[in-house]
N, C-alpha and C positions, 0 to 999 in steps of 0.2 A: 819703447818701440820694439817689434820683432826684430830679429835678426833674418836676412836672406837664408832659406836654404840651403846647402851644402851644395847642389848643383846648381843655384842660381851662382853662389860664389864663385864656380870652377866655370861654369859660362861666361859670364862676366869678365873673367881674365884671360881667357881665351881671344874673347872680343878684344880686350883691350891689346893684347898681344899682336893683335892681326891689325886694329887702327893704329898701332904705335911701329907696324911693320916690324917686329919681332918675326914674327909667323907670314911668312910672303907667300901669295898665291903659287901654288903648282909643288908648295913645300909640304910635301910629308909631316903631321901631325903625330907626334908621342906614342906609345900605343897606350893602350887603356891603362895596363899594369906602371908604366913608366911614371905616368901621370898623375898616375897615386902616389907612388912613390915619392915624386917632387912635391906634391903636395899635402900629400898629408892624408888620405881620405880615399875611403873604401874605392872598388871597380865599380860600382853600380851607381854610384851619386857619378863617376866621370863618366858611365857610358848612357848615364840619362841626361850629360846637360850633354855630350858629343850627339845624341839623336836630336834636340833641340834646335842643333847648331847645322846637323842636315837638312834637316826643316827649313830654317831662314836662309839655306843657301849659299852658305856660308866657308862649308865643311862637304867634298865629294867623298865616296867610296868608288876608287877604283880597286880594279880585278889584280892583281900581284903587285898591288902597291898598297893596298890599306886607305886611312882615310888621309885625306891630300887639304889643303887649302883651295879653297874653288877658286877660279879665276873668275867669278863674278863677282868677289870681296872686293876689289878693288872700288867698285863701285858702292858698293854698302860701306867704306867707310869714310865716303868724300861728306855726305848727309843722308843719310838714310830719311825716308821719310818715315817708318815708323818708328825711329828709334827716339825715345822721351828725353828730351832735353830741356832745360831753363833757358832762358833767353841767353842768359850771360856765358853758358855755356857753349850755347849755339852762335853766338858771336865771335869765342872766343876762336871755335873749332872755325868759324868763314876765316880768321883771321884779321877779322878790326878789332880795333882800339879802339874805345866810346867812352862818353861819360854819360850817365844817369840824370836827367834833370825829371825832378818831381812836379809835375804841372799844377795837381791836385788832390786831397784828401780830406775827405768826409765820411758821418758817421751815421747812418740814418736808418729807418724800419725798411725791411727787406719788402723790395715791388713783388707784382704777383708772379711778375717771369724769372727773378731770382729765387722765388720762393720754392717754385716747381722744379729748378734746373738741382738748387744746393739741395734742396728736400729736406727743410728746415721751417719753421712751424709760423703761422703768421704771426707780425707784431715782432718777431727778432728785429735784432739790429745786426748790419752787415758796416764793414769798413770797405770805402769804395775809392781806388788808387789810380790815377789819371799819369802815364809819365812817358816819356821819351830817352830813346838811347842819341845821343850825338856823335856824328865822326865828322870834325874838322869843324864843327859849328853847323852841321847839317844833320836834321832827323831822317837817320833811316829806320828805326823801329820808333811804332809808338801801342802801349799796353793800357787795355783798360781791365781792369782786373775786381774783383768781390770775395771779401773773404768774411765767414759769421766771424762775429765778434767772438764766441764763447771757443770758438778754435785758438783766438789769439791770446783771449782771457782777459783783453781792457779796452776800455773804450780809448784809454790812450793814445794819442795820435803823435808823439815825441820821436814815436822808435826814427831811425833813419832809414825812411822808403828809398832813400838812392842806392842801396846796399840792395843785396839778393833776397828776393821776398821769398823765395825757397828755401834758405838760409831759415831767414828767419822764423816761418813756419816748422823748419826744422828743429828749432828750439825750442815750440812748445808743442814737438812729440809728435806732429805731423804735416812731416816731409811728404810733399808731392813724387809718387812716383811713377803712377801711371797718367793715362789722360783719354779720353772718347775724344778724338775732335774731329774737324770738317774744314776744308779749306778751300776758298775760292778766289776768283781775281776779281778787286773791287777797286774804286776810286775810293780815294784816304775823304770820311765824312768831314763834313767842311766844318763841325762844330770843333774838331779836332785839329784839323788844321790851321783855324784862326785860334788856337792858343798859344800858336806860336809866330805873331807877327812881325818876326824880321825875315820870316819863310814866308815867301807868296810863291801861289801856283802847284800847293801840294795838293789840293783837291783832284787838282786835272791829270794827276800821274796816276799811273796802274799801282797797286799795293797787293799785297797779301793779305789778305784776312783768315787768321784762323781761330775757329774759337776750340774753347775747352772746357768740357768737367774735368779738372784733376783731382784723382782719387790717391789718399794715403793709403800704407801702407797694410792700415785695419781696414781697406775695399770703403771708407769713407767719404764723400764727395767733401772737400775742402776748399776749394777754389773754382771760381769759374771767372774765365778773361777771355776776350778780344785780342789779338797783337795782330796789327798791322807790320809787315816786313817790305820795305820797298822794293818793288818788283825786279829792279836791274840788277838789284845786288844779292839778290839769294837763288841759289841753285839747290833743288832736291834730287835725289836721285831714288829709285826702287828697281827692286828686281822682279823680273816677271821669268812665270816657268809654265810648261807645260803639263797640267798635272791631270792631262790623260793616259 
């Protein structure tokens, strides 16, 4: 698998610096030269991911102060909504504790809407993953997910699907890293809700639906899934700017 860029790398830990509160809003940011110097790596791969990081808003340029931490991070690192996460990830970052329960998996000839979406040739077979996250014995996520077989390499269906399917994708070379998706407020489909019946009444609650192509790292389409997120329990957040 590639390796990230040299300024995806030094963006990367800037962000992580600012969501881990390292880097607090209204704080004065390194200067270029420094930044190298900490890390290892020319002025021009730091002042390509630092122009990046003005872009997503992240990062001001004020007048006798240089570049600062914007005071609208705080929001971009509660959930961003474009920033690509895993489920377990995005779980972890709300703060629950879940368990993974696998509802179902199967192995079949890819339909004509999985065929268009993965852009993958007819007559494949696709592996198709049905499961739910739990907290306290209640589903508040549940993931419908399609992956081609020839991504995973078997028709084998042993692997352990309660583990990260990110993960695991990542150990045959392609990790989910980006995604195109859409999200709207729907009622959880009842096909999905009576899989689990000691839950009644999950049809009639608001949910999230978001869907996804997720593309590896080779711009590959690899995945494409459904997750339902129960609507009480996830908060997104975005930043809006003027960019007249």
């Amino acid at each position: 698998m590639s390796r990230p860029s040299v300024p995806t790398m030094i963006r990367r830990q800037i962000e992580k610096d600012i969501r881990d509160g390292v880097l607090k809003p209204g704080q004065p940011i390194p200067t270029e030269a420094e930044l190298g110097a900490q890390l290892g790596v020319g002025r021009s791969s730091v002042r390509e991911a630092l122009k990046v990081l003005e872009r997503k808003g992240l990062i001001d340029v004020q007048p006798g102060r240089g570049r600062v931490v914007s005071e609208l991070s705080s929001g971009w690192i509660e959930s961003p909504i474009t920033s690509f996460r895993s489920v377990s990830e995005l779980l972890a970052a709300s703060g629950y504790v879940t368990t993974c329960q696998v509802l179902n998996t199967s192995v079949g000839i890819v339909t004509p809407e999985e065929m268009q979406v993965l852009g993958i040739e007819e007559g494949s077979s696709v592996i198709r993953l049905e499961r739910t996250h739990l907290l306290d014995g209640a589903p508040i996520v549940f993931m419908q997910e399609t992956v081609p077989v020839a991504l995973i390499g078997s028709e084998n269906l042993s692997e352990d699907w309660s583990k990260s399917l990110v993960a695991v994708m990542a150990k045959r070379g392609h990790k989910p890293v980006a995604s195109r998706a859409g999200m709207k407020a729907v009622h959880l489909p009842k096909e999905l809700a009576n899989k689990l019946s000691a839950a009644k009444g999950l049809d009639k609650e608001s949910w999230l639906e978001i869907t996804e192509t997720n593309l590896d790292s080779f711009g590959q389409i690899c995945l494409f899934s459904k997750v339902y997120l129960k609507g009480d329990l996830f908060t997104f957040t975005f930043i809006r700017t003027d960019d007249n």
